[in-house]
LUMZA-400018 format. One record per residue (C-alpha): x, y, z; residue number from 1; residue in three letters. Coordinates in Angstrom, 2 decimals. Layout:
      xx      yy      zz resi resn
       X       Y       Z  NUM  Ala
...
END
This chain:
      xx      yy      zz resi resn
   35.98    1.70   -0.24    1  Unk
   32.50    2.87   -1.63    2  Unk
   29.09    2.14   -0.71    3  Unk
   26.51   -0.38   -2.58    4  Unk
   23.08   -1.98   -3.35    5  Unk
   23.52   -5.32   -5.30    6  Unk
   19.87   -7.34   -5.84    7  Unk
   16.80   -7.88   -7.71    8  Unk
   12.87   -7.74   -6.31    9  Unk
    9.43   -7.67   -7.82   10  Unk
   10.10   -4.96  -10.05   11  Unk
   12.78   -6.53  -12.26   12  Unk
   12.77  -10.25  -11.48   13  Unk
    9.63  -12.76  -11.91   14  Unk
    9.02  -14.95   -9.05   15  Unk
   10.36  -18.07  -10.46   16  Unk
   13.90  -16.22  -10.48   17  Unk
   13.48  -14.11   -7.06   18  Unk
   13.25  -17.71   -5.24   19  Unk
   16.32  -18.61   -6.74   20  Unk
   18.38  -16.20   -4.86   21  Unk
   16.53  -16.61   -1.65   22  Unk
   17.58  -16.67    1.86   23  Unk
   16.54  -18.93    4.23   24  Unk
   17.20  -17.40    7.96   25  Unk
   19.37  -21.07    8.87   26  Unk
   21.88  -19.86    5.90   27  Unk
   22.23  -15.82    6.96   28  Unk
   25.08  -16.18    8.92   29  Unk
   27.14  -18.59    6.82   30  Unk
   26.16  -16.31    3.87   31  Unk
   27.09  -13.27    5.70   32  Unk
   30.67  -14.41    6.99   33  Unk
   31.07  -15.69    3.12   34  Unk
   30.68  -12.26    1.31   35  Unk
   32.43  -10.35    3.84   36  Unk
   35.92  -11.67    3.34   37  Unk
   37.94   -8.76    4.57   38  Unk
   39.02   -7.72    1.42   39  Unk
   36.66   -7.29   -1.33   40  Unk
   34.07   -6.89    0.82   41  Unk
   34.35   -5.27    4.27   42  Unk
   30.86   -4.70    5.62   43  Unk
   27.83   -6.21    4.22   44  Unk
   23.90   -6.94    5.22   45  Unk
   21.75   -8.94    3.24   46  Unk
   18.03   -8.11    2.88   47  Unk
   15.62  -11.44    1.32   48  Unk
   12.07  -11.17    1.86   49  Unk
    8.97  -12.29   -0.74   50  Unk
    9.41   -9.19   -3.06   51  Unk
   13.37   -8.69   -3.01   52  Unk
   16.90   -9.89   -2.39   53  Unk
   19.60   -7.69   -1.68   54  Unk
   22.97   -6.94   -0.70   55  Unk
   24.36   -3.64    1.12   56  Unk
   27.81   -3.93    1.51   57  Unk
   30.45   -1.55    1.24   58  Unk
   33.57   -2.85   -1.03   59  Unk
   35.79   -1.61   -4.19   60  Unk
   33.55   -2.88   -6.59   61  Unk
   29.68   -4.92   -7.13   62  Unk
   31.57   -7.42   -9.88   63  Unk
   32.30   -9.95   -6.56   64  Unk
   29.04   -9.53   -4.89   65  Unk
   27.18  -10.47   -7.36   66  Unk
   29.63  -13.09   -8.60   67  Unk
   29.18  -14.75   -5.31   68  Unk
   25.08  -14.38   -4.96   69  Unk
   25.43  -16.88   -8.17   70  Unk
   27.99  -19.53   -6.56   71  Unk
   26.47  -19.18   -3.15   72  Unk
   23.65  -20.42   -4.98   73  Unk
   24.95  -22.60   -7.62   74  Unk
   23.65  -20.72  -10.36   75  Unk
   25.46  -19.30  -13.67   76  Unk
   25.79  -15.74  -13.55   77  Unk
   24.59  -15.40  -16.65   78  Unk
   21.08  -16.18  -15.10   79  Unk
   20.62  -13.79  -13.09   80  Unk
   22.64  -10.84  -14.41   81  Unk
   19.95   -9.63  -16.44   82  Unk
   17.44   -9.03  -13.17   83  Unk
   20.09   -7.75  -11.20   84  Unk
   20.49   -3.92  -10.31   85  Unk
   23.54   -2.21   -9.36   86  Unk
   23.45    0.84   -6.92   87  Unk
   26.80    3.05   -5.99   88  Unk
   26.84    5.27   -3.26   89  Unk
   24.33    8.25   -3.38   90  Unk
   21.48    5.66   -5.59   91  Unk
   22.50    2.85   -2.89   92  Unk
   21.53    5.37    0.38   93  Unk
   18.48    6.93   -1.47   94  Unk
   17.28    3.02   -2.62   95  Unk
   17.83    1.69    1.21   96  Unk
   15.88    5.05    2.07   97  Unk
   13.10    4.23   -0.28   98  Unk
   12.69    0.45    0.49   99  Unk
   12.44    1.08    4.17  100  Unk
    9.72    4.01    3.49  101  Unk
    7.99    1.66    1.52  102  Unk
    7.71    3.35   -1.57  103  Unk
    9.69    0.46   -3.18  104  Unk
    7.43   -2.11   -1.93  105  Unk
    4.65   -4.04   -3.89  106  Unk
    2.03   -2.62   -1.82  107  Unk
    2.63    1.14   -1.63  108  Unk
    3.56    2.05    1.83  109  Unk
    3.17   -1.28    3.62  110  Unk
    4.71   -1.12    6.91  111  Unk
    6.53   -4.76    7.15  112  Unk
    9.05   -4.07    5.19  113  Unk
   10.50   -1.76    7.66  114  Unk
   10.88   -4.38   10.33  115  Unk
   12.54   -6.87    7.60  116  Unk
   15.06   -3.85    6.58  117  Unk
   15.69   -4.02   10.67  118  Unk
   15.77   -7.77   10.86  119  Unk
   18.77   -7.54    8.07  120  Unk
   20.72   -4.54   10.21  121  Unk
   20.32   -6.68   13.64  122  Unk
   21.62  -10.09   11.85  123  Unk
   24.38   -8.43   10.13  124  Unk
   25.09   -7.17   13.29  125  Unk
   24.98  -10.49   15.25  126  Unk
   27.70  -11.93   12.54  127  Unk
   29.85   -9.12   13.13  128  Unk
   29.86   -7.73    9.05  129  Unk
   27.83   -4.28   10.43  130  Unk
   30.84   -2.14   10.67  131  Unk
   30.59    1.25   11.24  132  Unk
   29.33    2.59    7.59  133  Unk
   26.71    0.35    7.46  134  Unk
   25.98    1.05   10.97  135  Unk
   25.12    4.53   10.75  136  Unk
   23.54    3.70    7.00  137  Unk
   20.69    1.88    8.85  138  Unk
   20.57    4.00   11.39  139  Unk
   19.96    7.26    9.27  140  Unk
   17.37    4.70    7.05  141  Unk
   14.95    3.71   10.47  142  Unk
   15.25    7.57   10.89  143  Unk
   14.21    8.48    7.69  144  Unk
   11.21    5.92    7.24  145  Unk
    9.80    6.85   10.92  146  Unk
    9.96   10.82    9.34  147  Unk
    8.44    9.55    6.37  148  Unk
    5.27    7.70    7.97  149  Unk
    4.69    9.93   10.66  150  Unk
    5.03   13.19    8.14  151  Unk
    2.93   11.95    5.36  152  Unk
    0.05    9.90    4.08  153  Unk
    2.04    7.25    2.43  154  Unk
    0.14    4.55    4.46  155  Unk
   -3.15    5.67    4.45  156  Unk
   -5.61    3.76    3.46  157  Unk
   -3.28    0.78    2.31  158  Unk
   -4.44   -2.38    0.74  159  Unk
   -2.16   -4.76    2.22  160  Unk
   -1.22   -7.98    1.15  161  Unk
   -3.09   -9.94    3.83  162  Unk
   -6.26   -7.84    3.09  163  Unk
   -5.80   -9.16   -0.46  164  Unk
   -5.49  -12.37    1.02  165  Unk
   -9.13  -11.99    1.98  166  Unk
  -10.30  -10.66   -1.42  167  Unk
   -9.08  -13.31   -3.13  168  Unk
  -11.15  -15.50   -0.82  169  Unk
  -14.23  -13.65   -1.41  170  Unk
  -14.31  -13.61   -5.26  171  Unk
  -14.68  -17.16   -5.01  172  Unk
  -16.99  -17.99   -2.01  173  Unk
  -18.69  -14.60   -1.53  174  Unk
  -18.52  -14.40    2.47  175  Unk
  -15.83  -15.73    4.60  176  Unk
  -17.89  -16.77    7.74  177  Unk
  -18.58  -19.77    6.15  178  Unk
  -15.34  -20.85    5.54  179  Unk
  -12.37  -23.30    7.26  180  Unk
   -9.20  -21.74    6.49  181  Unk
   -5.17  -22.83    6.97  182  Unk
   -2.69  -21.11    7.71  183  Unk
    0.85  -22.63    7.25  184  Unk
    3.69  -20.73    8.81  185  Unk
    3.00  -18.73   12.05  186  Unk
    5.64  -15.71   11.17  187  Unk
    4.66  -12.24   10.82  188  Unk
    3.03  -12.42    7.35  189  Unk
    0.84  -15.17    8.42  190  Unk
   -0.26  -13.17   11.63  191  Unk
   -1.39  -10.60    9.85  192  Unk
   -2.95  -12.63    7.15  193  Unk
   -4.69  -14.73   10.16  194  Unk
   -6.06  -11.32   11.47  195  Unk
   -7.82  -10.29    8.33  196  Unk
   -9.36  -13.65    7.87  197  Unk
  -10.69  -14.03   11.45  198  Unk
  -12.55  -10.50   11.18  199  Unk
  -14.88  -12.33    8.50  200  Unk
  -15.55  -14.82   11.43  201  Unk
  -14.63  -18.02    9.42  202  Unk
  -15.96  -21.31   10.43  203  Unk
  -12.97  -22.87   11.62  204  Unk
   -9.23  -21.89   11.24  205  Unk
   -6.30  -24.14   11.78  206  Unk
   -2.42  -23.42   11.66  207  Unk
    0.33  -25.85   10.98  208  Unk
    4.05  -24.81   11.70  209  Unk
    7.18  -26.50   12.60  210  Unk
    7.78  -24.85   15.67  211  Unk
    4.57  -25.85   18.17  212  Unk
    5.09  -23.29   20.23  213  Unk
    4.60  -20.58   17.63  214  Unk
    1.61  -22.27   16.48  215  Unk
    0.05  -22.34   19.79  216  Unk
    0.67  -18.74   20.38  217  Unk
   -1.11  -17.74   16.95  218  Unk
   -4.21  -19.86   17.34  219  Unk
   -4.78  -18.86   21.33  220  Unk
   -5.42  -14.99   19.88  221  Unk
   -8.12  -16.79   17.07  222  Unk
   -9.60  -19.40   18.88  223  Unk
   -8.04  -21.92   16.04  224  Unk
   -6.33  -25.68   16.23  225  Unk
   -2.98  -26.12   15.70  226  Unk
   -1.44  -29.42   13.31  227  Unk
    1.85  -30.55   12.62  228  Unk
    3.22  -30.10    8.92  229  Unk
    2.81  -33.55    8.57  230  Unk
   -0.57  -33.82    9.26  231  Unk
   -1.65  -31.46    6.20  232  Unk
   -1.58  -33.81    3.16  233  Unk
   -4.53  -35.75    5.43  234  Unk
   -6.23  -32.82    6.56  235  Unk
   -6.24  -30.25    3.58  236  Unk
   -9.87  -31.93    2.42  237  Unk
  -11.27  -30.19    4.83  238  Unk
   -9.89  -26.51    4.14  239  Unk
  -11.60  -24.09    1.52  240  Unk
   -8.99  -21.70    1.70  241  Unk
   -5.18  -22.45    1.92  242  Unk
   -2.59  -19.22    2.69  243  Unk
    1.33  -20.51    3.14  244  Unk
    3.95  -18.33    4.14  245  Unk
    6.96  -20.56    5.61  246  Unk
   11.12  -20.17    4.72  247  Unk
   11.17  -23.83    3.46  248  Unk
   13.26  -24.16    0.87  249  Unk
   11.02  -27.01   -0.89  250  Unk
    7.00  -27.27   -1.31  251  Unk
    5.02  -28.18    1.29  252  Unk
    2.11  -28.58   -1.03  253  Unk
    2.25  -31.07   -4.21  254  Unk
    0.44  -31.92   -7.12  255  Unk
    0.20  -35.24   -5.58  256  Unk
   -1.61  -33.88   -2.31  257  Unk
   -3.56  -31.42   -4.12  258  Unk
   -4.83  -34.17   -6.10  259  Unk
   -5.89  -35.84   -3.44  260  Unk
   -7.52  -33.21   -1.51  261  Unk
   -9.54  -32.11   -4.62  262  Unk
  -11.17  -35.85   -5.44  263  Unk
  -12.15  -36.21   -1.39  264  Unk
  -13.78  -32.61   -1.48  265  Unk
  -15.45  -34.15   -4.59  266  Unk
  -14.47  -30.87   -6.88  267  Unk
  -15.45  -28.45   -4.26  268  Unk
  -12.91  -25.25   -5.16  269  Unk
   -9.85  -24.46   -2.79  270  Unk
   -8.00  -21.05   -2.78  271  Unk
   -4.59  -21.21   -2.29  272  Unk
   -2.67  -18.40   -1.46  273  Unk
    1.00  -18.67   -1.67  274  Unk
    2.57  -15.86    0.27  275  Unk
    6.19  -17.39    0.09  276  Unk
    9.45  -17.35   -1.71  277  Unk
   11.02  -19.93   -2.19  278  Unk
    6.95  -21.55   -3.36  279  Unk
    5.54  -23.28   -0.87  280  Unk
    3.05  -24.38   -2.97  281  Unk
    4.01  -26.30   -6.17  282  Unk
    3.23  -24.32   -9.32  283  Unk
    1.31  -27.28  -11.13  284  Unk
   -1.16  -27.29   -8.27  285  Unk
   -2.76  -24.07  -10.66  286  Unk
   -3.35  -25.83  -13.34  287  Unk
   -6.20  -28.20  -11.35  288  Unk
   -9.59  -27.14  -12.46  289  Unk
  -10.71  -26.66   -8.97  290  Unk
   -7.80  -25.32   -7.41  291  Unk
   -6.89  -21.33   -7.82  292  Unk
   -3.66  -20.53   -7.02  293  Unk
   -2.24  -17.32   -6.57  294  Unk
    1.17  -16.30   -5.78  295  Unk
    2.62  -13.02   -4.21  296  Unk
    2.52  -11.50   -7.54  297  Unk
   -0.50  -11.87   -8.59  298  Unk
   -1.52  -10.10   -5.50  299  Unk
    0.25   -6.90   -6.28  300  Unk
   -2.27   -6.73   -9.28  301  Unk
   -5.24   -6.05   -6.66  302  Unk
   -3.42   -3.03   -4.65  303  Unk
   -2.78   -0.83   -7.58  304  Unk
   -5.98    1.11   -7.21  305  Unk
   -5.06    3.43   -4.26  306  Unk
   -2.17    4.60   -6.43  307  Unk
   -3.46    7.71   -7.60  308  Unk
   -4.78    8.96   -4.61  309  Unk
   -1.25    8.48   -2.88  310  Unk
    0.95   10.64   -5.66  311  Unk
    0.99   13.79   -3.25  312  Unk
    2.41   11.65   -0.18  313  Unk
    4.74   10.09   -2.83  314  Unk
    6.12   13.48   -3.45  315  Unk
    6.19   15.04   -0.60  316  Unk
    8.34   11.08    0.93  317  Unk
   10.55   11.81   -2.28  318  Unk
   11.39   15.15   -0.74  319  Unk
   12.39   14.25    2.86  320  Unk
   14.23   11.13    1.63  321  Unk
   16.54   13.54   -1.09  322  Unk
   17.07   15.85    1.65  323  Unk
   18.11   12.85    4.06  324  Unk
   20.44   11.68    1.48  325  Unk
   22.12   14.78    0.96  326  Unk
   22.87   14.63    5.10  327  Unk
   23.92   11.24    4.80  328  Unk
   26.23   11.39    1.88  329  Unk
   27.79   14.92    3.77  330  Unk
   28.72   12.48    6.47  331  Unk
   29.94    9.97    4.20  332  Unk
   32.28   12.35    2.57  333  Unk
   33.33   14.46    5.90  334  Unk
   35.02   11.14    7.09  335  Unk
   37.02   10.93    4.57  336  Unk
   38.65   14.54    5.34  337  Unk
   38.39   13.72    9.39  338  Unk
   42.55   12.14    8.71  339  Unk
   43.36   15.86    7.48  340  Unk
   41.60   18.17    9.76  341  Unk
   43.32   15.74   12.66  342  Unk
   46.84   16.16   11.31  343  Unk
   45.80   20.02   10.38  344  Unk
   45.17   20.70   13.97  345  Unk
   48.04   18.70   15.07  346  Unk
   50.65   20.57   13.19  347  Unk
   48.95   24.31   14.27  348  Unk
   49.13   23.43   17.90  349  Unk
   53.02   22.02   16.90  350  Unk
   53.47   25.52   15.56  351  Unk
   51.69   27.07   18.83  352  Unk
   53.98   25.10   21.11  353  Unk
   57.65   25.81   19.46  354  Unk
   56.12   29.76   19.81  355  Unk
   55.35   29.67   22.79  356  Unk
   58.46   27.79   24.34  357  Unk
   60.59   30.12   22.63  358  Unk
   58.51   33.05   24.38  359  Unk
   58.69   31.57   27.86  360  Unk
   62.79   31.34   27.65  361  Unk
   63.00   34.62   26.13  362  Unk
   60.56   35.90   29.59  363  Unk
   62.61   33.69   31.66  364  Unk
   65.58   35.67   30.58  365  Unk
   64.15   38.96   31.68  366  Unk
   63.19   40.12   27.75  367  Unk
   60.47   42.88   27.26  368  Unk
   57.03   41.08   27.91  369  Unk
   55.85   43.40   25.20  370  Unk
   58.69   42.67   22.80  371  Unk
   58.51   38.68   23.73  372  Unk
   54.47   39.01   22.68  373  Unk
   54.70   40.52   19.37  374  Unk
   57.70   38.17   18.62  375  Unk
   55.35   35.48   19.78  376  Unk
   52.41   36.93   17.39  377  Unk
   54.74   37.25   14.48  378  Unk
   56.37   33.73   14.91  379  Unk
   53.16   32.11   14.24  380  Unk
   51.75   34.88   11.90  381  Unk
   54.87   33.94    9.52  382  Unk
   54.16   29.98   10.30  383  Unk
   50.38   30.24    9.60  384  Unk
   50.68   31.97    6.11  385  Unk
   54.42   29.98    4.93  386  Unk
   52.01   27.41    3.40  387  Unk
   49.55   29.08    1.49  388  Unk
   52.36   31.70    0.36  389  Unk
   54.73   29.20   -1.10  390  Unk
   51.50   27.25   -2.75  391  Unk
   50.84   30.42   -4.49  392  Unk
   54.48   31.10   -5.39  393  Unk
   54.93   28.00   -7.09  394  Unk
   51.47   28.10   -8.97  395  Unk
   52.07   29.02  -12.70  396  Unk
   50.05   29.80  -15.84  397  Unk
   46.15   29.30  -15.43  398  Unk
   46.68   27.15  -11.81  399  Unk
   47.56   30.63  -10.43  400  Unk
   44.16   31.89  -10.91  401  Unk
   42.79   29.06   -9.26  402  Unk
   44.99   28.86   -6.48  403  Unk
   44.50   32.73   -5.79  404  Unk
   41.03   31.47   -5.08  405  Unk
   40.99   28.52   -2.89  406  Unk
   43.71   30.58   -1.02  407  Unk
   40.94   33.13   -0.40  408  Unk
   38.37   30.62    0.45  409  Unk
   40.27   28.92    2.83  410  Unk
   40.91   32.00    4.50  411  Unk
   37.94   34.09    3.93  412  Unk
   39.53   37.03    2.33  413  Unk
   37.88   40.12    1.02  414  Unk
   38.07   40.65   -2.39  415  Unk
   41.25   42.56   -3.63  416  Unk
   38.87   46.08   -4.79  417  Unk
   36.76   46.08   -1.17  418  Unk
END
């Protein structure tokens, strides 16, 4: 059984394909019970946010994973193969390691990503397909991001998605505080995004989510309305900017409605800002004259700048993380020797005990205690070294060499000239 990374994210796949292979959080635990049948598969974790899907999962081989990402959702292979990326073992801890530093992330060093690689550990964890591997896996990866950010400068100063949000905003309209902005969702994305807005002291703000409780908790910390889903093909008139983040697996907003909303604000613009994968935004909306759309990609393109002055906290990340893999993989491969120090130690104290009964009747008989004790030291003595000297007896040709060698390692020997 080996350890693996199975996915695609920002970096390989285009959008269009990335919200293909989505997962919704209603379908995690069917998905998760799927993949890890027991036998090709015996732990596993999937990780979907905006940027990435992926699969952790530890297994004899990434052929079946990926052949069921495609059936579990009803797409050829042949699709998605070409955006897929394939990770064994010491690439699948240092990529986990990476991704949860951030240094995988569209935004250099942005910190959410860390709480979705968590989300992934606790949910594989709740359908029981966390087993002990993947366990400590995520465990050493939470360890190794919290080193990361609290050692180095690899969030400093980071343009984040939600402060792109804002800039987007601005290169149309100038200054927010004129503004009435929607928010659709109310998950952690949104929060943030609602937070960057509301310190430009917008006009109004309104937030429309499924769950009504959710949406009343957001807009009591911004002083904003709450609406129902429904509610926003009649309301988006009145909205200059638009920023969606939900997990619905269709579009909340159509051409149709954006239509709509366009002719009643008589050609005013809207910004749209469509934070979420599967779209929650249809991408025809774009191509209205008055509408400008932009998508989670297109927001990557305004973060690049403060790449440059990041390359030394890139390194010195790089550093900790090949270090931490090392540990990680030392673990990893000390397990699989745990079977024969066990049955080492059980046969030496097997050897001790036959000894030592031996030396009690022969003391129970009245024998010289000195005579029973070096009797006692030469029984094992002679059980001790019977292995190694019949290993090297029966080596032959250039294996003699070699097991003159590990003989001497094992035991530590001096050279045969000291």
């Amino acid at each position: 059984m080996q350890l693996y990374a199975l996915g695609l994210n920002h970096h390989t796949a285009p959008l269009a394909i990335r919200e293909r292979v989505a997962f919704g959080q209603g379908c995690l635990n069917r998905a998760l019970h799927e993949l890890a049948d027991g036998q090709a598969v015996l732990e596993a974790a999937i990780l979907s946010t905006c940027n990435r899907t992926e699969i952790y999962f530890a297994g004899e081989e990434p052929r079946h994973a990926a052949d069921w990402l495609a059936r579990f959702h009803s797409l050829p292979l042949g699709e998605i193969s070409p955006y897929l990326y394939s990770h064994p073992e010491r690439e699948a801890v240092r990529h986990v390691f990476r991704v949860a530093s951030g240094l995988d992330s569209m935004v250099l060093g942005e910190p959410q990503i860390l709480g979705q690689v968590k989300n992934a550990a606790r949910q594989a964890e709740e359908a029981g397909t966390l087993g002990v591997l993947l366990h400590r896996l995520f465990q050493s990866t939470f360890s190794v991001a919290k080193e990361v950010r609290s050692t180095t400068a690899i969030g400093a100063n980071i343009v984040s998605m939600a402060a792109a949000a804002v800039r987007l905003a601005e290169r149309i309209f100038g200054q927010i505080n004129n503004l009435c902005i929607l928010f659709i969702g109310a998950g952690e994305m949104i929060e943030l995004c609602t937070a960057h807005f509301a310190g430009g002291n917008p006009r109004a703000i309104a937030i429309a989510n499924r769950t009504e409780g959710r949406a009343q908790a957001l807009a009591g910390r911004f002083n904003a309305r709450t609406m129902k889903i429904s509610a926003i093909g009649e309301a988006l008139p009145e909205f200059d900017v638009v920023v969606s983040c939900t997990a619905s697996p269709l579009p909340i907003v159509g051409l149709g409605m954006a239509e709509r909303a366009v002719r009643a604000r008589r050609h005013r613009p809207i910004v749209m800002v469509d934070l979420a994968v599967p779209r929650d935004v249809e991408p025809e909306v774009g191509e209205l004259d008055d509408v400008f759309l932009y998508t989670i990609d297109d927001l990557a393109q305004l973060v690049e700048s403060g790449l440059e002055s990041r390359q030394q906290a890139i390194v010195e990340a790089e550093g900790i993380i090949d270090t931490r893999v090392n540990g990680f993989l030392h673990w990893l491969h000390t397990r699989d020797v745990v079977p024969v120090i066990r049955t080492l130690r059980q046969h030496a104290e097997a050897m001790r005990a036959t000894e030592m009964e031996r030396a009690l009747k022969l003391l129970a008989r009245g024998s010289d205690p000195c005579k029973v004790l070096e009797a006692l030291s030469h029984g094992i003595t002679n059980k001790l070294i019977h292995g190694p000297t019949r290993y090297l007896n029966q080596a032959e040709g250039e294996h003699l060499a070699e097991a003159g060698e590990l003989v001497r390692h094992l035991f530590e020997l001096p050279d045969s000239d000291s």
